[in-house]
Structures are given as structure tokens and as C-alpha cells.
N, C-alpha and C positions, 0 to 999 in steps of 0.2 A: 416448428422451426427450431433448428438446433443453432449453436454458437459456438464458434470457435474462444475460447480466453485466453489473455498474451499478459506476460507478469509487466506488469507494470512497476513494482518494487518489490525487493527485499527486504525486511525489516527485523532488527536485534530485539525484538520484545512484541507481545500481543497488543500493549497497549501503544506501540507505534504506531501499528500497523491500523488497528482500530481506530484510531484518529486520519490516516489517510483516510480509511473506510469514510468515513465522515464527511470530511471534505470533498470526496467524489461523488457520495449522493447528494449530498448536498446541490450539487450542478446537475444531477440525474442521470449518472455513470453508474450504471448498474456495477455491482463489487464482489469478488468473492473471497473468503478466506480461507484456503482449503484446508489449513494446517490449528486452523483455532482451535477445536477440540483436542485434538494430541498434546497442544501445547497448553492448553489451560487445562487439562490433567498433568499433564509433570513440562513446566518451564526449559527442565533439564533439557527438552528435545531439542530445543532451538538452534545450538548450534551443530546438533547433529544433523540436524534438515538442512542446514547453511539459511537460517534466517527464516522470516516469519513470510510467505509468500502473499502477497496481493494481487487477484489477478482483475483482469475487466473485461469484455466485451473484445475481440481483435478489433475489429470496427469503430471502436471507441478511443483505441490506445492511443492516439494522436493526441484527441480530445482532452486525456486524464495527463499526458504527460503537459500539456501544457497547463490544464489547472492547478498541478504540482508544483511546476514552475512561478507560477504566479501565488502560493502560495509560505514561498516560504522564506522564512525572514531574512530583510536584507543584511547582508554584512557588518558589522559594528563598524562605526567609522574609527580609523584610527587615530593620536593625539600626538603625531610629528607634526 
């Protein structure tokens, strides 16, 4: 059974990118990071790739973008 994968994010650094990883198996959103190796050989590539890509499951992409959403901090309140 093969699978299609849909980026789910782009991310500025491997070690963003690897903490989404995190948080989406954590919920059991299978992850892929295709660019890991390239970029943890030389960093420099990053912006040449245009970011660190995260991909998941297409059938999943729903799923991750909403535990991403629920994931991430809310806004600082302001002091007006």
C-alpha cells in the first residue's frame, strides 16, 4: 500500500521541524522529513530548499493541521 504525502509545514531550522515531528506522532500522524539529512550535513541548505519540509500521510493532513493548531501557544495577552 503506497501513500501519497502533503507538507504539512515548512520550517526555518531542523530542530523546528523535529519538534512538530514530535508532536504529530505523538497523536500517531505518521511524519516524514525528507530534507533532514541534507540539512544536518550543512544547515546552510535551508534556505536554499526554502525551509525544512515536514510532510505527513495526505489522508492525515487534516488531522496534523489541526493538532498543530491546538498545539501552539496562545498569544501573550496584552497590558492596555
Amino acid at each position: 500500500m503506497t501513500h501519497d504525502f502533503a507538507l504539512v509545514r515548512h520550517c526555518g531550522s531542523l530542530v523546528e521541524a523535529g519538534f512538530i515531528k514530535s508532536v504529530l506522532e505523538a497523536e500517531g500522524i505518521d511524519v516524514q522529513i525528507p530534507d533532514e539529512h541534507t540539512v544536518g550535513m550543512n544547515p546552510g541548505y535551508t534556505n536554499m530548499l526554502g525551509g525544512v519540509r515536514v510532510l505527513v500521510h495526505s489522508d492525515q493532513l487534516e488531522r496534523a493541521n489541526e493538532v498543530l493548531r491546538t498545539a501552539e501557544p496562545a498569544p501573550e495577552p496584552s497590558n492596555e
